[in-house]
C-alpha positions in Angstrom: 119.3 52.0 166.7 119.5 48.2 166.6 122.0 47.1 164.2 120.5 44.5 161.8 120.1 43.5 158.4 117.6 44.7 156.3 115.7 42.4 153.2 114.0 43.2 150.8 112.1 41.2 148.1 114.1 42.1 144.3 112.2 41.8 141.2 115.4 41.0 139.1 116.1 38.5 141.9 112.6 37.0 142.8 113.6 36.5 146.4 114.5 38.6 149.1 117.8 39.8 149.8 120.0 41.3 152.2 120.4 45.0 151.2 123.9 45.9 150.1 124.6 49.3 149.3 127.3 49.8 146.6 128.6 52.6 149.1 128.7 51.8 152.7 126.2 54.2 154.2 125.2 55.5 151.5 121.8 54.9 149.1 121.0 55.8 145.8 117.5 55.6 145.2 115.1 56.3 142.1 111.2 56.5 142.2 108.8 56.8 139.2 106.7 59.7 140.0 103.2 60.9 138.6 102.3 62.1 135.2 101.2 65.8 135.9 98.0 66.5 133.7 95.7 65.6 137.3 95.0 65.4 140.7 96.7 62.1 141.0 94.5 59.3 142.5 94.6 56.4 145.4 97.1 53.7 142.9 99.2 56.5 142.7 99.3 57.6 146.3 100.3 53.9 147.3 104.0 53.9 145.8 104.4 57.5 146.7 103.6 56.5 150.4 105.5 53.2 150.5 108.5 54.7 148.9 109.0 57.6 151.3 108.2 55.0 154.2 111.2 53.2 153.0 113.5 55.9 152.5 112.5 57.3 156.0 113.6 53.7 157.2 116.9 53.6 155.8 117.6 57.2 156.9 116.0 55.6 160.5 118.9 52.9 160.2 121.7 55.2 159.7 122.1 55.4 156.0 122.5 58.8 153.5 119.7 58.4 151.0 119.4 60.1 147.6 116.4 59.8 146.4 115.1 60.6 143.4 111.6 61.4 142.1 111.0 62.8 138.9 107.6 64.5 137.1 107.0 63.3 133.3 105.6 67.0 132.2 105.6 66.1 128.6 103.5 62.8 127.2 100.5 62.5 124.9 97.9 62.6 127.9 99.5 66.2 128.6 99.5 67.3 124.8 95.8 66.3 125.0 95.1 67.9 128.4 96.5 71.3 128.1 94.7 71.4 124.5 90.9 70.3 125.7 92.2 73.9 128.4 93.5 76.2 126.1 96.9 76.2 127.7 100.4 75.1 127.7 101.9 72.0 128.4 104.0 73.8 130.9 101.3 75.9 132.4 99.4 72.9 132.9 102.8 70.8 134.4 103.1 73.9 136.8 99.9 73.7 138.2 99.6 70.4 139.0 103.1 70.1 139.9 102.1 72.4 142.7 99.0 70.3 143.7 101.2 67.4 143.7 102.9 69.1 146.7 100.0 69.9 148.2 98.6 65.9 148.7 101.8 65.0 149.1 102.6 67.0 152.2 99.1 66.3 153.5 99.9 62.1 153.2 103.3 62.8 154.8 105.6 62.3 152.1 108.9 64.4 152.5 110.4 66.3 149.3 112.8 63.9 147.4 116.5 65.0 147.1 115.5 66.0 144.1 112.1 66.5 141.6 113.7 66.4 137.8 111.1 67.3 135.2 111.7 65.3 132.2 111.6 68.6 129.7 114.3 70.4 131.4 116.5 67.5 130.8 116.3 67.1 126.8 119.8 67.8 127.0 120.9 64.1 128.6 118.1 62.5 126.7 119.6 63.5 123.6 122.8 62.3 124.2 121.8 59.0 125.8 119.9 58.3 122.6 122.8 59.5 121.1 125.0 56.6 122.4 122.3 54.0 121.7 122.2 54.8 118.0 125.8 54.9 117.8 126.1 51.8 119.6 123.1 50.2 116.8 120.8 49.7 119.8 118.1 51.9 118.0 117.3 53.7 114.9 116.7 56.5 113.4 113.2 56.7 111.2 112.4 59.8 109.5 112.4 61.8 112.6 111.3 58.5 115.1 113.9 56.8 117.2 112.8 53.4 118.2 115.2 50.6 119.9 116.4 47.5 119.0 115.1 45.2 121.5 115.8 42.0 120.2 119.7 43.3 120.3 119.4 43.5 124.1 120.1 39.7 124.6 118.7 39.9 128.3 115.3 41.4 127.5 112.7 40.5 129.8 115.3 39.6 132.9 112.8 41.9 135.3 109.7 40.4 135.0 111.1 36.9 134.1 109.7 36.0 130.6 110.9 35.6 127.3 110.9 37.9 124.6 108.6 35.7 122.8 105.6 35.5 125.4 106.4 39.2 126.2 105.2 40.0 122.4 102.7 37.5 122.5 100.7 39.1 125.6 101.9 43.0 124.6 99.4 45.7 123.7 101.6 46.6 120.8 101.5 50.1 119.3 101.1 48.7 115.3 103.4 50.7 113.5 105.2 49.9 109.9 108.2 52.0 110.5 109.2 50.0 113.3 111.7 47.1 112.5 109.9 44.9 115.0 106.7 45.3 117.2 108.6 45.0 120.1 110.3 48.0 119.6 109.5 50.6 121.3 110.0 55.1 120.6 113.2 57.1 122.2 112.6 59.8 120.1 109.5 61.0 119.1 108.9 63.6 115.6 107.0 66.6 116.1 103.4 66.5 115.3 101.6 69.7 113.9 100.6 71.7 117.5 103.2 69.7 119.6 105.7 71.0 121.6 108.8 69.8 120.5 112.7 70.7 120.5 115.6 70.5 118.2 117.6 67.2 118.0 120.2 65.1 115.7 116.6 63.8 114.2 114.6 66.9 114.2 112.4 68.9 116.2 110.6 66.0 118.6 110.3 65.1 122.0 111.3 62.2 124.1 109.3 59.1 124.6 108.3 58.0 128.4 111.2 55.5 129.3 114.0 56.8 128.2 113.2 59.9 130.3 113.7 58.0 133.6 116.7 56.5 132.5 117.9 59.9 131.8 117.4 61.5 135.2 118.5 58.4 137.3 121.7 58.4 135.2 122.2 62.5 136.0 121.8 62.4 139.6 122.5 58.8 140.8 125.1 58.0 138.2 125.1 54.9 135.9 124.2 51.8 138.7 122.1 52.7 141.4 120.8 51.1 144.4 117.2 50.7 144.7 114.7 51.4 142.2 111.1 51.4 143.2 107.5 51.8 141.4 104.3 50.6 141.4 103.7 46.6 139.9 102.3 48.2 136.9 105.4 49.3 136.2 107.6 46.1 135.7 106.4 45.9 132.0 107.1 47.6 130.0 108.2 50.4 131.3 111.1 49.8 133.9 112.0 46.8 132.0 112.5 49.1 128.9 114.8 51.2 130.9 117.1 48.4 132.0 117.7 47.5 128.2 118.5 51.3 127.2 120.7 52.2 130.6 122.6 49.0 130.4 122.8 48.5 126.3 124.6 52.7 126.8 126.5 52.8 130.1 127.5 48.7 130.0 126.5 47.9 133.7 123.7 47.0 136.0 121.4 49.4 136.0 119.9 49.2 139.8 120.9 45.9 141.6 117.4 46.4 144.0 114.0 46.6 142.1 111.3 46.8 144.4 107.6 46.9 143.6 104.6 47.4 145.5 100.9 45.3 144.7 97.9 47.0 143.2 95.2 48.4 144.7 90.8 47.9 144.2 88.4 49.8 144.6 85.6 47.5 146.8 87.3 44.2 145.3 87.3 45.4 141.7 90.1 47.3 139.7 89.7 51.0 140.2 88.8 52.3 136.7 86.9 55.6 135.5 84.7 53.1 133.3 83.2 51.8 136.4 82.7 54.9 138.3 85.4 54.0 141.2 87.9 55.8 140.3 89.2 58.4 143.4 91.8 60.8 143.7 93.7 61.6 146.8 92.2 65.2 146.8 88.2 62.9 146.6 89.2 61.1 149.3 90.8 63.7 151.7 87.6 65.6 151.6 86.4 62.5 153.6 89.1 61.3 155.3 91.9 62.7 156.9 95.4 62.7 155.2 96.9 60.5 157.5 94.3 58.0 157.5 94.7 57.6 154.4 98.9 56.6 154.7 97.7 55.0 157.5 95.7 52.8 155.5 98.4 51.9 152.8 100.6 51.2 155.3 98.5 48.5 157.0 99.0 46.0 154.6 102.4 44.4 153.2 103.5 46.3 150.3 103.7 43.6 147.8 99.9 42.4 148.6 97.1 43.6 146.7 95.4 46.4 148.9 91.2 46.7 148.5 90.5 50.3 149.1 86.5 51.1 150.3 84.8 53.1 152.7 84.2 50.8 155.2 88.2 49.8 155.9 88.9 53.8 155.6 86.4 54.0 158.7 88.3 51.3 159.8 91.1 53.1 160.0 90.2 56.2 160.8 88.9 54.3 164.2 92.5 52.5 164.4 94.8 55.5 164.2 92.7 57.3 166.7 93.3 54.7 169.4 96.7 55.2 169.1 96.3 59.1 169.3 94.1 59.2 172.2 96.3 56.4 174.0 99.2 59.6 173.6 96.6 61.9 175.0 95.9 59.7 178.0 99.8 59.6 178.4 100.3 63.3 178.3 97.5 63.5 180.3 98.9 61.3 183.2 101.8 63.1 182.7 101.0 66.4 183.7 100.5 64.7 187.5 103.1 62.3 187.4 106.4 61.9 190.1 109.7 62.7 189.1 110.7 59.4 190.9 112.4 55.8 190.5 110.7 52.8 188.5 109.2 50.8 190.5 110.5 47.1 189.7 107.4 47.0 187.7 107.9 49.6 186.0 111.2 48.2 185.2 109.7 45.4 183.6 107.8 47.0 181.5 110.6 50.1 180.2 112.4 46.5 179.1 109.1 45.3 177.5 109.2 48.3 175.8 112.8 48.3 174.5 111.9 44.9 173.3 108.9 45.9 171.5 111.2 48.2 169.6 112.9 45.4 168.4 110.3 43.3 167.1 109.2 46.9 165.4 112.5 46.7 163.7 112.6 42.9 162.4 109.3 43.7 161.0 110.5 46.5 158.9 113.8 44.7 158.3 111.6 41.8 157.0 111.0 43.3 153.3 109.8 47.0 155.0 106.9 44.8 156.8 104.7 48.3 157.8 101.8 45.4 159.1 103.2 43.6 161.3 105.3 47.7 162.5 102.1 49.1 162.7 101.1 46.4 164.7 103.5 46.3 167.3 102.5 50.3 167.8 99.0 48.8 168.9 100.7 46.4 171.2 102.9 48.8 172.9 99.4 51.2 173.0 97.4 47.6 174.5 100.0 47.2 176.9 100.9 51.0 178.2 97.0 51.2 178.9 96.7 48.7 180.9 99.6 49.3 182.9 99.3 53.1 183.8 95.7 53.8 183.3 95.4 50.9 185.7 97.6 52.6 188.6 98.3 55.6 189.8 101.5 57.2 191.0 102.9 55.5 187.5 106.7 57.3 187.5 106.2 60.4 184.8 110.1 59.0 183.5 107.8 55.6 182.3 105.4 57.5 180.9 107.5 59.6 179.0 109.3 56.9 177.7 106.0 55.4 176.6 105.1 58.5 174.8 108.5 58.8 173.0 108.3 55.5 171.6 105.4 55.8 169.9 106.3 58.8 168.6 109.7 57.1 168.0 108.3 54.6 165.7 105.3 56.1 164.3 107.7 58.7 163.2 109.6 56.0 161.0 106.2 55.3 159.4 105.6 58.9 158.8 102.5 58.7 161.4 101.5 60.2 164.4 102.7 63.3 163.9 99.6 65.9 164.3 99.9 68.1 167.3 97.8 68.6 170.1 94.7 70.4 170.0 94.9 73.9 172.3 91.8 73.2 174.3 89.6 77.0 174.0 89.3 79.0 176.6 85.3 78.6 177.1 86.2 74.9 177.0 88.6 75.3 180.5 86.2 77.6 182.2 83.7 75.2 181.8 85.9 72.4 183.2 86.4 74.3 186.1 82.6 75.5 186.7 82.6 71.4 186.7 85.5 70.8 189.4 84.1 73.1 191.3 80.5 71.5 191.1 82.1 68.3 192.0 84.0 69.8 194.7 80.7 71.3 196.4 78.9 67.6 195.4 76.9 69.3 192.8 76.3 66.5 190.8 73.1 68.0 188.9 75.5 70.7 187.7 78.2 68.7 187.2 76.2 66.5 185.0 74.4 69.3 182.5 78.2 70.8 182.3 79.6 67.3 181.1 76.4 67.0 178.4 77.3 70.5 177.6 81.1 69.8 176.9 79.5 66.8 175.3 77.7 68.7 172.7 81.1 71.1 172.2 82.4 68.0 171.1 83.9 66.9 173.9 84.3 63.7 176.8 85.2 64.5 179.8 86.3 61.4 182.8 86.5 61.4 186.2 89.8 60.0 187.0 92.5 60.0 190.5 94.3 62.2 188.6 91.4 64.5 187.8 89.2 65.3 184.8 90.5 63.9 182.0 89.2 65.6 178.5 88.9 64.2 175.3 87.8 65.6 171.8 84.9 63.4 170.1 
């Protein structure tokens, strides 16, 4: 591994900075996960992707990372849900909880450290309201804890406007208990058919921001490193949580807050109202998993990404270059010499160690997964040219070749579906065809090749023999 510095573009900051951890070697790293009353959809799937990419990158550079990702399992969309189905909140958390996992593996994303539910911490959120009461950063009304924002003197620091224009462009929630309309719930009294539990207020439950601010503070402890989540997010969610975890623990909150841009849906905001709205689960009935990470991964994080079926197809096409480029490899393996480089061979095993380079100055470049991705398809360019081009190519190149794109597709969570085992009718008829060849039965040779054809199969004619490929 190439020791360099790694940037990333802050929120708080409004540049990009060097990454500091506040341990050497060491991360602490807290993502805003889904709201589990759905299938979640394509926005959804583009922090989850990004934010595994970069934890997979600072694990990739040497460093421990613990990340965190928690589910909100209680919220009014939930009380709503599980009503309109006749079950419980929990029964409906559990379920989709589980078919979180299931999208989630099929894009690539790993497990976080850890997956804290918000109502199996009520416990910490009680006592971090708790601390902001007593410290007369929020109050208590008949049952409703709101905060004080206007007592947080650096309200608004994350996305860099006033308090004034913040209230001035809010969707505020009108409500006469509140002291201002800025203020925003902690604590939230028990409505008749709502779960609830028992707090300094009464039976309630919390609100959404304080929940976060909960877990991060449990697991990561009072000042973390990096915390991540979608644009969306900046207002006013995750700036709500810097003004309750610093007003009660009195210290930076996270000293990295990076966000990733929205996403359309064929140049227009995804929305239900307009009939383009998709989940993950929609769109993996079409596409592959991976094409789809493959796809969010192909633009910069920060830039809006348009989503349509088209640039899927796209895709689809791009990442199967690169896979049949490793089958060509491993192919031309299978004949190759155990022997020395030749001295242009040479050449290009240092092109290729250079490549890896410019991989890594992309991704050190605020987690630049473009212009990554794009050195894959220059390495992939280059490889083909220079041992599909030649035979007796040295099987120690080629293996190199093949490890390095697995190498650095791996740090993108790509390129990691295994070969096909070719079926046994398929070989026979492979060699009914070498021997048809052999004997210069080209008639036969021919209606096997259209045969294999309509098996789903290409087959070539190369020096190192027939070279199949699956359509």
């Amino acid at each position: 591994m190439i020791d360099t510095k790694l940037y990333l573009y802050n929120t708080l900051a409004r540049e990009k900075q060097e990454f500091v951890p506040i341990e050497p070697g060491k991360v602490k790293m807290y993502s805003c996960g889904p709201t589990v009353y759905n299938f979640f959809h394509i926005g959804n799937a583009r922090p989850f992707i990004l934010f595994d990419t970069l934890r997979r990158y600072l694990e990739y550079k040497g460093f421990s990372v613990d990340f965190v990702q928690n589910f909100t399992d209680i919220d009014d969309k939930m009380i709503n849900k599980a009503n309109e189905l006749g079950i419980t909140v929990k029964e409906l958390a559990d379920q989709y909880i589980n078919e979180y996992f299931i999208d989630a593996k099929g894009l690539g994303i790993r497990q976080a450290t850890v997956h804290p539910r918000a109502t199996e911490h009520i416990e910490a959120i009680i006592k971090l309201v708790e601390s902001l009461v007593e410290g007369g950063y929020a109050y208590n009304v008949d049952g409703d804890v709101y905060y004080r924002t206007k007592k947080f003197g650096e309200y608004g620091k994350l996305s860099h406007q006033p308090l004034e224009d913040l209230e001035s462009g809010a969707r505020i929630d009108v409500n006469d208990d509140k002291e201002d309309p800025m203020d925003f719930a902690l604590w939230k009294k028990q409505k008749p058919g709502e779960p609830a539990w028992e707090s300094p207020w009464g039976m309630g439950r919390p609100g959404w921001h304080i929940e976060c601010s909960a877990m991060a503070n449990t697991y990561l402890g009072k000042t973390i490193d990096i915390h991540s989540g979608g644009q969306d997010l900046i207002f006013p969610h995750h700036e709500n949580e810097i003004a309750q975890s610093e007003a009660a623990n009195c210290c930076q909150f996270a000293n990295y807050w990076v966000h990733n841009g929205y996403i359309n849906v064929d140049n227009r905001k995804m929305s239900k109202s307009l009939g383009n709205f998709f989940t993950v689960r929609d769109v993996a009935k079409e596409f592959d998993y991976e094409v789809i990470r493959f796809f969010m991964l192909s633009a910069h994080y920060r830039s809006p990404i348009n989503f349509s079926k088209d640039l899927m197809e796209a895709a689809a096409s791009a990442l199967e270059r690169i896979y049949t480029c490793i089958a060509s490899m491993n192919f031309f393996m299978e004949s190759a010499e155990e022997k020395s480089m030749s001295q242009e061979e040479e050449a290009f095993s240092k092109a290729l160690d250079e490549y890896k380079e410019k991989f890594i100055h992309a991704m050190d470049d605020d987690l630049n997964t473009a212009d990554a991705i794009s050195v894959i398809f220059e390495i992939v360019a280059d490889a083909n040219k220079m041992i599909t081009a030649q035979s007796g190519t040295s099987k120690q190149l080629i293996q190199k070749v093949v490890s390095m794109i697995g190498e650095l597709g791996g740090v993108l969570g790509l390129l990691e579906r295994k070969e096909e085992v070719t079926p046994a009718e398929v070989e026979e008829l492979l060699d009914l065809r070498k021997e048809a060849r052999e004997t210069k039965n080209w008639a036969e040779s021919d209606r096997i090749r259209d045969l294999l054809k309509d098996m789903g199969y290409a087959v070539k004619d190369t020096p190192q023999g027939q070279q199949l490929t699956k359509l």
